[in-house]
C-alpha positions as CSV (number, residue, x, y, z in Angstrom):
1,X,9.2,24.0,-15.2
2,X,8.1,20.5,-16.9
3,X,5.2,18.4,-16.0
4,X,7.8,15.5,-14.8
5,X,9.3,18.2,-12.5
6,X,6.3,19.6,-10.8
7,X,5.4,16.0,-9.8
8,X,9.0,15.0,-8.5
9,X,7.7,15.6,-4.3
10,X,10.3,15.1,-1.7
11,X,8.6,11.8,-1.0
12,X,9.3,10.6,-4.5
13,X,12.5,11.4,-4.1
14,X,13.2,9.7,-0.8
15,X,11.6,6.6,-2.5
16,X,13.7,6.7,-6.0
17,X,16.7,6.9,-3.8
18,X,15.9,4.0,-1.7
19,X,15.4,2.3,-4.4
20,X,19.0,2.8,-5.7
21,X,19.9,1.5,-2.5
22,X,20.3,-2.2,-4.1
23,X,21.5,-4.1,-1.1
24,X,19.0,-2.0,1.1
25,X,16.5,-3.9,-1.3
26,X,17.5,-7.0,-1.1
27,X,18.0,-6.9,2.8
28,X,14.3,-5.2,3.0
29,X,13.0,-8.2,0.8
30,X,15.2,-10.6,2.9
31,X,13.4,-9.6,6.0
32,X,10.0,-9.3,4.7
33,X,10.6,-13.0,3.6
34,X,11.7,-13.7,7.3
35,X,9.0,-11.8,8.9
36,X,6.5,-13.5,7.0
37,X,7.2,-17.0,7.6
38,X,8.4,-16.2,11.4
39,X,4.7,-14.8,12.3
40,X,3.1,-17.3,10.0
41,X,5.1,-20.2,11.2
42,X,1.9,-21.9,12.8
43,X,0.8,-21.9,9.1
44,X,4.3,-23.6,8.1
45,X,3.9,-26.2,10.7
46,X,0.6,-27.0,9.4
47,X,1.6,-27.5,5.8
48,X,4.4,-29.7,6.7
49,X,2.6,-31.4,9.3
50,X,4.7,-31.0,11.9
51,X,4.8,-30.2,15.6
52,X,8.1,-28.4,16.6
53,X,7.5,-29.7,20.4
54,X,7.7,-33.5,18.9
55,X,10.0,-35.8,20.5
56,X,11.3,-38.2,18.9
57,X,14.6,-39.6,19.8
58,X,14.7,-42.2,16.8
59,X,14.9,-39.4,14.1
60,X,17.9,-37.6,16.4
61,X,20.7,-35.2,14.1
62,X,18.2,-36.9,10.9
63,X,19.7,-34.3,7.6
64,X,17.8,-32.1,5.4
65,X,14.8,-33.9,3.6
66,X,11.2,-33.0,2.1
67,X,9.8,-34.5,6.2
68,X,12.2,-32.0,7.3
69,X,13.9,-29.0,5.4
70,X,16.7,-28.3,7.7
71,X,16.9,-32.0,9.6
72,X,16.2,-32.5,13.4
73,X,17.9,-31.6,16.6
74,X,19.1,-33.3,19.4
75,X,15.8,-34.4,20.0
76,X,14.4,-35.4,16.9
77,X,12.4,-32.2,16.6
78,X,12.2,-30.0,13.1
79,X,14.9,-27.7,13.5
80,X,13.3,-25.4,10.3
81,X,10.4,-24.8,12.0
82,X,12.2,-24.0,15.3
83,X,14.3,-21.8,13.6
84,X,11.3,-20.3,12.8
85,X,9.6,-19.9,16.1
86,X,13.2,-19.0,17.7
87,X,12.9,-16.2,14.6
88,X,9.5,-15.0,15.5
89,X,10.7,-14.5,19.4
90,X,14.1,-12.8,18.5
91,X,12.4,-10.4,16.0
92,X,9.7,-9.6,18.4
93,X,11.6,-8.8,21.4
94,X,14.2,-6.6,18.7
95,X,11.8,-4.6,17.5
96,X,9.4,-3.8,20.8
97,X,13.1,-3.1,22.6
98,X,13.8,-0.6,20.0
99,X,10.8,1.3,19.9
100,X,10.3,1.7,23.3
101,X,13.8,2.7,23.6
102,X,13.6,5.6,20.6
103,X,10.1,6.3,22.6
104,X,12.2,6.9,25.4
105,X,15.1,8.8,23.8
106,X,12.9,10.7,21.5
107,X,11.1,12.7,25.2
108,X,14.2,12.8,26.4
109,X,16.3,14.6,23.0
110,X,13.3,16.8,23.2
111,X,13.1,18.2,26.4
112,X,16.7,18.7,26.7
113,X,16.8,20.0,23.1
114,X,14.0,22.6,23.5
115,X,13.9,23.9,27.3
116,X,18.3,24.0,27.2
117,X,19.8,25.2,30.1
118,X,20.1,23.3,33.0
119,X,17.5,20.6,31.9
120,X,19.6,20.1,29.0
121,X,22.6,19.4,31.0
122,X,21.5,17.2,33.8
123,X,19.8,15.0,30.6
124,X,22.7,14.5,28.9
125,X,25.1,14.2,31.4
126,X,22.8,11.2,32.3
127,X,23.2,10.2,28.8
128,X,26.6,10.2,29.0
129,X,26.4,8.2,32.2
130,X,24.9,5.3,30.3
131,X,27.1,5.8,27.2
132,X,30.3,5.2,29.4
133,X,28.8,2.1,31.3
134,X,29.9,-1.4,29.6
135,X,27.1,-2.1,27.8
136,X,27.0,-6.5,27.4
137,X,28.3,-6.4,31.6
138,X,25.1,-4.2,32.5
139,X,23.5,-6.1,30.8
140,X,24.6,-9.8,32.2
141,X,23.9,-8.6,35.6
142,X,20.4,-7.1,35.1
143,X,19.5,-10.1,33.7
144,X,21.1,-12.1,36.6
145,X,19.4,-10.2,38.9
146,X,16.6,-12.7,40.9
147,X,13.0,-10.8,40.2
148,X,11.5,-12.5,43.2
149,X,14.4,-10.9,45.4
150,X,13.3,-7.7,43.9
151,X,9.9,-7.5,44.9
152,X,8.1,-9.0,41.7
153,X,5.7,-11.9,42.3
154,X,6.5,-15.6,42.8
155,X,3.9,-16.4,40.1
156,X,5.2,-13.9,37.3
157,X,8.4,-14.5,38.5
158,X,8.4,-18.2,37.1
159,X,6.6,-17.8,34.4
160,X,7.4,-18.9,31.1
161,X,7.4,-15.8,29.3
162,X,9.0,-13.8,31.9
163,X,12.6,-13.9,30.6
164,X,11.4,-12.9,27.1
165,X,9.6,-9.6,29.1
166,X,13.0,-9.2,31.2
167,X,14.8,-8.9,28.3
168,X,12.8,-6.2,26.1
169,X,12.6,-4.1,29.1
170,X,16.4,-4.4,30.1
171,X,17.7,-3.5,26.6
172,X,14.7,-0.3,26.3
173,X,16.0,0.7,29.4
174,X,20.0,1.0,28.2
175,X,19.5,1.8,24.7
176,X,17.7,5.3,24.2
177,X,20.7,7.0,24.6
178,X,22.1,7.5,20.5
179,X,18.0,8.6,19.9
180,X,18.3,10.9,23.0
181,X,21.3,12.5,21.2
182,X,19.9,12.7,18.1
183,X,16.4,13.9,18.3
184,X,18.4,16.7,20.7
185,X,20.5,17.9,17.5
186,X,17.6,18.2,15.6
187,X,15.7,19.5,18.0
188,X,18.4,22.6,19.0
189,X,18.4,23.4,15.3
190,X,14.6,23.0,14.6
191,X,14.0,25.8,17.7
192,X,15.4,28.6,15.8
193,X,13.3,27.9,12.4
194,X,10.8,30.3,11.3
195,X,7.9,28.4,12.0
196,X,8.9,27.2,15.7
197,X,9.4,31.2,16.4
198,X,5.8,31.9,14.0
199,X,4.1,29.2,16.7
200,X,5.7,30.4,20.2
201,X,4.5,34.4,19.5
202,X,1.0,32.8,18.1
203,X,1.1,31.4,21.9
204,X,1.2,27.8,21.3
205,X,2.2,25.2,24.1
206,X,5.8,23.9,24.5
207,X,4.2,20.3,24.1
208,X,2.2,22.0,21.1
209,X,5.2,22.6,19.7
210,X,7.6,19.9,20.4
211,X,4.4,17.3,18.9
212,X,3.3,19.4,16.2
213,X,6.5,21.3,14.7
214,X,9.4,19.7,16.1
215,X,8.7,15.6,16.5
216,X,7.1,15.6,12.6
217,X,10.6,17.2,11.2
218,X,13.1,15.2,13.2
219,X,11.8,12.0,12.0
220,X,14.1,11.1,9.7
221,X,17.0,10.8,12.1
222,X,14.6,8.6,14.6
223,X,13.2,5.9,12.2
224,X,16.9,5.5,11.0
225,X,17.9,5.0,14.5
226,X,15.5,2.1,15.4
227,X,16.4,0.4,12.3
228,X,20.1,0.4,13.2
229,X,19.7,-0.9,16.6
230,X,17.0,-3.5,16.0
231,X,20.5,-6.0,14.8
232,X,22.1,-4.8,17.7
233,X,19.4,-5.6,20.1
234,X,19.3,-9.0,18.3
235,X,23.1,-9.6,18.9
236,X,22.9,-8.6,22.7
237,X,19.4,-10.9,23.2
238,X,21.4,-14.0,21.4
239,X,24.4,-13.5,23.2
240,X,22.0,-13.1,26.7
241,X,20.7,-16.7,25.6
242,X,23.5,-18.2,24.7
243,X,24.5,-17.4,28.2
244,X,21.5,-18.7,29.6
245,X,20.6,-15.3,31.0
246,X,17.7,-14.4,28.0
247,X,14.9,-16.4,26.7
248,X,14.2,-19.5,28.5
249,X,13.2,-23.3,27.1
250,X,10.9,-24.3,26.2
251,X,10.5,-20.9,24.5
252,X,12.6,-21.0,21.0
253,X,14.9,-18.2,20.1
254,X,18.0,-18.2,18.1
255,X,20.5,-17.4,20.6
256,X,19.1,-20.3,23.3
257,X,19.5,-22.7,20.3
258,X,22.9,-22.1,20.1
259,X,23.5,-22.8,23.3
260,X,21.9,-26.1,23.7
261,X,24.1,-27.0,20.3
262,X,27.5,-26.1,21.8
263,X,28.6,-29.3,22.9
264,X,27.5,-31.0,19.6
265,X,29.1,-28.6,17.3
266,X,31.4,-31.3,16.3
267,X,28.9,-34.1,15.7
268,X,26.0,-32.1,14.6
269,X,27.5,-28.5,13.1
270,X,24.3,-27.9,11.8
271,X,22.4,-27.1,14.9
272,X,25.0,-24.6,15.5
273,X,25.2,-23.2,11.6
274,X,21.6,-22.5,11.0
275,X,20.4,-20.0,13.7
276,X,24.0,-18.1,13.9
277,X,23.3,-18.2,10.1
278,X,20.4,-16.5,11.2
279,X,21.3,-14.2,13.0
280,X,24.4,-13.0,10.8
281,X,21.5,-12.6,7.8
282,X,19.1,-10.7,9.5
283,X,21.6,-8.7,11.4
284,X,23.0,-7.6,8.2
285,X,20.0,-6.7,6.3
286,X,19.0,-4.6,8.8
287,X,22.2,-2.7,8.9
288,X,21.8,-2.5,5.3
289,X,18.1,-1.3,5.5
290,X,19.2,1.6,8.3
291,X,21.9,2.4,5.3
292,X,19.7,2.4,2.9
293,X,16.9,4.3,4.5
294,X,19.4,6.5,5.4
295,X,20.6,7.8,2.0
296,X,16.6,8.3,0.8
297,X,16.2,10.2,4.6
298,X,19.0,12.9,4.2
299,X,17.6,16.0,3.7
300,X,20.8,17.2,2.2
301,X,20.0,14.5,-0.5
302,X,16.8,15.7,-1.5
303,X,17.0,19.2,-2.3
């Protein structure tokens, strides 16, 4: 065996074939450039001197210049910078959703995956439950749903940052169910390796086991996962928004900016173009990413 062989690991491997992934790449530059400047917009603002919460009514629908990259909205306020901030919430509220939903589905693939049985079928025919449910419907109405009506405090209730809150734990709570079904593949499969048999006769724990044997080789198909749905979650938070049911002003998102711009898409287009530009890029690149991450990921690729 040569030198260059003895060295090629499995994480080498997964790494030279993400990086033959060119458009996974460019979308994983793409949204390091995004993340960057969205969580470092305060630093933006400062360099430009601006203050995205500026009125001023004399600069209104104002085009692109060095003042202001993008031009200013209906209110004379820097729409880059807004873009930005609207950016920061969207991508905050994607991720967090995600991973608390593959948290969720991840216990629940396991437990049904390892115990079987009847467990196995009460959890998935749950699963299924929410699978069949219309998805954007369930969730217009959760998010119509008054919290004060439900029990949750008048002062939380009105908060600012409420809606942003509502939302990440509305879409956690609908969207475990593709990790659920995943992690429960692997999981049936991962049960009747050597080593999962080796650790039940040494007399290891079932949550031994699942954390330490199982979880660590069904990892692949998980961080995939949250990838994937991180531009769907986007797409269902902008679309929530748009309907006035998501974030609320004066909190910035993407989605709530194209709503306050539909009825000056003909005058101004541009407050309309640049966040559903925005939300087409990023919603891409991380389809793209998932794709890429998971050719590198396939274990069937690797041997």
């Amino acid at each position: 065996m040569s030198a260059a062989a003895s060295h090629d690991t499995p994480i080498r491997r997964m790494v030279r074939r993400f990086l033959e992934h060119k458009m996974a790449l460019v979308s994983a530059a793409v949204l390091l450039v995004l993340s960057l400047l969205s969580f470092a917009v305060p630093l933006v603002e400062a360099a430009l001197g601006i203050d995205h919460t500026h009125v001023d009514l004399y600069k209104r629908f104002n085009g692109p210049s060095w003042a202001h990259p993008f031009g200013t909205d209906e209110l004379g306020r820097d729409l880059f910078v807004r873009l930005l901030y609207g950016g920061r919430v969207s991508l905050t509220v994607a991720v967090i959703a995600a991973l608390i939903a593959a948290i969720i589905g991840t216990l629940i693939g396991l437990i049904a995956g390892y115990y079987g049985g009847w467990l196995d079928r009460l959890l998935m025919r749950i699963n299924d439950g929410f699978i069949a449910l219309p998805l954007l419907p369930l969730l217009i109405v959760l998010a119509a749903v008054d919290l004060e009506k439900v029990g949750v405090p008048k002062e939380i209730a009105q908060s600012d940052d409420i809606s942003l809150y509502r939302i990440v734990v509305i879409i956690a709570l609908v969207g475990w169910n593709t990790v659920a079904r995943l992690v429960r593949a692997e999981t049936l499969t991962l049960r009747e390796r050597e080593f999962v048999r080796a650790a039940v006769a040494l007399g290891a724990s079932p949550v031994r086991i699942m954390a330490r044997h199982i979880l660590p080789n069904a990892i692949s198909p998980i961080i995939v996962a949250i990838t994937l749905s991180v531009g769907t979650i986007i797409l269902f938070e902008s679309i929530l928004s748009f309907l006035g049911l998501g974030i609320q002003p004066p909190v910035a998102s993407w989605g709530n900016m194209l709503s306050n711009a539909q009825d000056l898409i003909w005058s101004a287009p541009q407050l309309a173009v640049w966040p559903g530009m925005m939300i087409f890029v990023t919603v891409i690149a991380f389809n793209f990413l998932g794709d890429g991450l998971q050719d590198a990921l396939d274990p069937r690729a690797l041997d």
